[in-house]
N, C-alpha and C positions, 0 to 999 in steps of 0.2 A: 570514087564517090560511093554512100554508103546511104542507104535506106533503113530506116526500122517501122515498122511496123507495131500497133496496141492491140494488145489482145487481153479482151475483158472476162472474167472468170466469175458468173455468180452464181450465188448459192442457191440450191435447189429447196422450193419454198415447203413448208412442211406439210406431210400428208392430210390429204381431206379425212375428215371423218365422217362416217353416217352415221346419223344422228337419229334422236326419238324414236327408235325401232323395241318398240312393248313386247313383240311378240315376231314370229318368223312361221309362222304355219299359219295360215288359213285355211277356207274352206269356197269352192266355186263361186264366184259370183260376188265376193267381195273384192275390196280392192284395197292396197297399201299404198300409202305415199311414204319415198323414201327423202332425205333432208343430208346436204351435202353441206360439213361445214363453212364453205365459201358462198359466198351469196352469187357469185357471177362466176363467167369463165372454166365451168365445167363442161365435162363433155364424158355424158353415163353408157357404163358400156353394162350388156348381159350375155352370159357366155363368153367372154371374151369379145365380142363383136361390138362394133361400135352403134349405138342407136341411134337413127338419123334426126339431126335438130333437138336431138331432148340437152339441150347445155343450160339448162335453168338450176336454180338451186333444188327445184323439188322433181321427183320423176314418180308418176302413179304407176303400180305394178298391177297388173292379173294375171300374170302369168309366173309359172314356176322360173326357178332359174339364180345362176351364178353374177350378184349383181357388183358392178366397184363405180365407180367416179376418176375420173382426171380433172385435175386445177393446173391450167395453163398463166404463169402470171405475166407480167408487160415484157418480161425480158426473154421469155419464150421458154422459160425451164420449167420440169412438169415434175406432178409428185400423183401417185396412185394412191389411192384407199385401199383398204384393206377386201376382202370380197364377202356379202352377205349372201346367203342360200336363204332362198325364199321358197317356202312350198305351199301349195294349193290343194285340200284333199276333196276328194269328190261329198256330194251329199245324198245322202240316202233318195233311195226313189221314194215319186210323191207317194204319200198315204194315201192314198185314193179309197174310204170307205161305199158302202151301200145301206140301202135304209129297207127293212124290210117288218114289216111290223112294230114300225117305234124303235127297230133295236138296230143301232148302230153299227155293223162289223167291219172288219180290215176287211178288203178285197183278195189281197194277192198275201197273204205270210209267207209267202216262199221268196220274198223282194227281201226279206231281213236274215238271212245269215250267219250273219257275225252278233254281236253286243248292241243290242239297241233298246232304249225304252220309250215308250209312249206316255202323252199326256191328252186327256180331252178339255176342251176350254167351250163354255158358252158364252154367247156374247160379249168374244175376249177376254172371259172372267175365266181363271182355273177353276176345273172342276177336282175340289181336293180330295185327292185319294184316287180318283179316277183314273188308273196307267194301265186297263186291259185292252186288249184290240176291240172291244166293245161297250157299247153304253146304249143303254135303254132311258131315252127322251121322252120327257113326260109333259113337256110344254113345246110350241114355238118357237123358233130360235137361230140364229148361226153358229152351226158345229163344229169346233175345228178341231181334227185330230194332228199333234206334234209327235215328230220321231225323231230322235236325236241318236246319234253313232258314238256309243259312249267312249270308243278310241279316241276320233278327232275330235268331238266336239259340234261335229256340223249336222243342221237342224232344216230338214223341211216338213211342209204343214199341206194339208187337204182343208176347205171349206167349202162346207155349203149350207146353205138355208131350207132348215127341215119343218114341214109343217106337218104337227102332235095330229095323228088319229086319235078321236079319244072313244072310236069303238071299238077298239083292241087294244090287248097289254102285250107289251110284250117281255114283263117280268111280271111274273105271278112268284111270290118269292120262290127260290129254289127250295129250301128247306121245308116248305109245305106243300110241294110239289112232291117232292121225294118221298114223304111222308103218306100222301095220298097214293101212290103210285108201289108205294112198299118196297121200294127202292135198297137194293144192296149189292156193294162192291166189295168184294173182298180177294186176296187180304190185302192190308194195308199197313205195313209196306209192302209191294209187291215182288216176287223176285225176278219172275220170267210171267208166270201166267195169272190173267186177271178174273175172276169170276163175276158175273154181270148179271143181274135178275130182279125184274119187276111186273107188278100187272101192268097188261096194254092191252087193253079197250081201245083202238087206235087201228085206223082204216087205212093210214099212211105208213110210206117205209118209216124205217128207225135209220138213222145215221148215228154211230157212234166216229168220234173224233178225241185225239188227245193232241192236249199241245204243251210245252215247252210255256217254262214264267214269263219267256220271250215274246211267247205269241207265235211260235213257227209250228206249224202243224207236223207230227212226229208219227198220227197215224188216222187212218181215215179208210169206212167201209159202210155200206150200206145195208141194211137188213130189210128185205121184203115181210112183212108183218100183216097181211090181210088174212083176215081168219082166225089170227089167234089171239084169247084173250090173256094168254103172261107172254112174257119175253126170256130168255135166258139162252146167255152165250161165256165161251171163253175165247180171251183175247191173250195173245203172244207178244208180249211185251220185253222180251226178253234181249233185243238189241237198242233197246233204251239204255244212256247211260245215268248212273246213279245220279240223283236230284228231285225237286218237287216237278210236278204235273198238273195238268188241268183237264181230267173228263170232260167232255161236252156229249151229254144225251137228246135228241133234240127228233121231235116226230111235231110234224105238221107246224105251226104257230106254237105250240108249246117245247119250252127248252129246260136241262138241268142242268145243273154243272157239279164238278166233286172233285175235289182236292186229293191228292194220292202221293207215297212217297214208292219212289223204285229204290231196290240194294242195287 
């Protein structure tokens, strides 16, 4: 007596693909949905691992990681996707400003590091030209400062609702400022040392400050000034590397600023 037995051999159905993926890096706090060319009967893995319940055609991502797809069809044979790497980079810390006299400043420049620029917006409007870690408001308003991480891409923002003193300025222009004050830096460019001299009529310390086109502060010291009516110092700028700079002179409510290039 003899038996045989069927044995059925089907073809392995062809691999998913993932689909409408624009882009493969993000930034925290957004999210990707990923699109699996079968409409049913997947099952998305990350890392290797299997993700519990996501067998839909689409899987929303937040998180980093090695993503693929399995399509299981009626007759039980499976085909894999290829694997997408999805990354997530962090976003700069908030811009958190302060309002001191109308004039808007960064808080912390020491939270920016690497490559970053700013933008200030009023009332959701850009304010064009406006990318310093400060702005002098001269009206009313919601301020927002934007900082963007010109590697990744990723953008976060400070707002708040500033209301105009309109008994203080706190830009009286620098150029006539400087002019009054008989203001001279030199030289310029500088190599290692700065030379620094003006009259001060001025009952408050001086803080002298340099920063970086960044906005990160690069140097910072205080001068006690009661008593005397000129100022005149040198400053060692000498582990500064080559590029533009920002002097900041600044006693009491009144401020300058001056442009300088280091070798």
């Amino acid at each position: 007596m003899q038996s045989s037995d069927t044995v059925w051999v089907f073809e392995n159905p062809d691999a998913p693909i993932i689909t409408d993926i624009s882009a493969t890096s993000f930034c925290d706090g957004e999210m990707l949905v990923l699109f699996s060319s079968y409409d049913e009967d997947n099952q998305w893995f990350k890392d290797g691992t299997e993700l519990l319940n996501e067998t839909d055609s689409e899987l929303e991502v937040t998180e980093p990681g090695l993503y693929s797809v399995v399509y299981t069809d009626l007759n039980g044979c499976s085909a894999v996707s290829e694997e997408v790497n999805i990354e997530f980079f962090d976003i700069p810390e908030e811009p958190e400003y302060f309002n001191e006299n109308n004039l808007l400043s960064l808080l912390e420049t020491i939270n920016y590091p690497g490559n970053y620029t700013f933008q200030w917006y009023q009332n959701n409007e850009i304010l064009i030209g406006e990318t310093d870690i400060f702005y002098c408001t001269m009206e009313d308003g919601e301020y927002t400062l934007e900082v963007t991480d010109s590697e990744t891409g990723c953008i976060n923002i400070y707002t708040e609702n500033i209301v105009y003193n309109a008994e203080v300025a706190c830009f009286v222009s620098t150029d006539d400022l400087a002019k009054n004050w008989n203001l001279q830096v030199f030289p310029n460019p500088v190599m290692d040392v700065m030379n620094i001299s003006f009259d001060s009529p001025f009952s408050e310390d001086i803080n002298l400050t340099v920063y970086d086109l960044l906005g990160r502060r690069q140097y910072f010291e205080v001068f006690d000034q009661h008593g005397y009516s000129s100022f005149k110092t040198e400053i060692n700028l000498n582990d500064l590397i080559s590029g533009l700079y920002l002097l900041e002179i600044k006693t009491g409510e009144q401020r300058v600023t001056h442009k300088f290039a280091k070798k």
